[in-house]
N, C-alpha and C positions, 0 to 999 in steps of 0.2 A: 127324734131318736125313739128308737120302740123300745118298750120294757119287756121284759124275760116273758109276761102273761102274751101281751101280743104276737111277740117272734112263736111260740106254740099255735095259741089261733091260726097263725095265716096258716100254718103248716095243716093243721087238723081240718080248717075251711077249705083249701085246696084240697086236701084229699077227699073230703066229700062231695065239691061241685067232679072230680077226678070221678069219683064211683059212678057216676049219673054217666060219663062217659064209656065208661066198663061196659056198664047194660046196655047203652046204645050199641057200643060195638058190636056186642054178643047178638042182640038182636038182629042184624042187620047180618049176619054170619061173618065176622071178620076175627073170630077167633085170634089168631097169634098179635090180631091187634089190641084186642081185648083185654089178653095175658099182660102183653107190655104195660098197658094203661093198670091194670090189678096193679103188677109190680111197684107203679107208679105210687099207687095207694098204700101201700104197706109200707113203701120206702120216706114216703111224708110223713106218715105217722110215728116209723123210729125216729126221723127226725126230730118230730115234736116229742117223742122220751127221751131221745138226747138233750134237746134245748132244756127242758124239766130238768135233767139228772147231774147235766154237768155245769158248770160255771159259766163256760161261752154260751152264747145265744144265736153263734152260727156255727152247725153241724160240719162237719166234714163235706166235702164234693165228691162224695162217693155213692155207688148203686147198690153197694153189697148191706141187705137188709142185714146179711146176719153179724156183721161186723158194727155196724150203729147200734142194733140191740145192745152185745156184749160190752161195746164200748159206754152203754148206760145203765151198766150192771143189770139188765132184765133178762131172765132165765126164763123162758117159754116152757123147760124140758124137751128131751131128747127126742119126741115128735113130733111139734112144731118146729125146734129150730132143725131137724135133719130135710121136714118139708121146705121150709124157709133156704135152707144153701140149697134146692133142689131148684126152687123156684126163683132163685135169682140168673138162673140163664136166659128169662121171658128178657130180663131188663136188657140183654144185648141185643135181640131178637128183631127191636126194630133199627135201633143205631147203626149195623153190621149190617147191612142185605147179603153178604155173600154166610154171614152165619146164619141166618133165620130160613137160606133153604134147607138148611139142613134138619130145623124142627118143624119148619112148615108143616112136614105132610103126618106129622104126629098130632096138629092144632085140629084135629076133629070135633066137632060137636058134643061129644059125647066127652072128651076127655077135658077138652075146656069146661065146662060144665060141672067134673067134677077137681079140676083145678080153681073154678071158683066159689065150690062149694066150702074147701079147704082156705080158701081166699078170706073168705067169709067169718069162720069162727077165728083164724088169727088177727083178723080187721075188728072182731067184736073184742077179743079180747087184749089188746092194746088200746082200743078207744076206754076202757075200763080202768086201763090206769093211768089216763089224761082227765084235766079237772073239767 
């Protein structure tokens, strides 16, 4: 049986060998797959302030980052979490094929890029309040 430090770990190690996949994507020009994978990583990581914050040490089976957050009492403020429900349509993106035509042709270069630039300081600052 794992104790409450462990179930955190796995969450926080999976979303870092998970980042290593993000760059590969992005490098490799697969943008909306990229974003998915981001999502992937933010959504590990609430989980692991979930497992931290509440009693259970298994989170909900849900995608919606901004709903794990709130449900672990952690307040980003009002522009990270309005990014955070913005960015939680990547996490449909690959599950759905008939939904991801429809952001596909918005997955440019340019805007991934600056989706994971945003990616990036909500990833720093949730890794800051894991031990």
């Amino acid at each position: 049986m794992m104790t409450k430090e462990q179930h955190i770990d796995y969450w926080i190690n999976t979303a870092a060998e998970d980042w290593i996949t993000v760059e590969t994507l992005f490098e490799s020009g697969r943008y909306i797959h990229s974003l998915f994978w981001a999502h992937l990583v933010l959504e590990k990581l609430a989980k692991a302030l979930w497992v931290k914050n509440n009693t259970d040490d298994i989170p909900p089976k849900i995608h919606n980052i901004v709903f794990l957050l709130q449900d672990s009492n952690i307040d980003l403020g009002n522009d990270k979490t309005a990014f955070l429900a913005k960015f939680n349509r990547y996490q449909a993106s690959s599950r759905y094929p008939d939904y991801s035509d429809k952001i596909y042709q918005s997955c440019t270069k340019e805007v991934t890029e600056q989706e994971l630039e945003k990616v990036k300081e909500v990833r720093t600052c949730l890794l800051k309040m894991l031990p």
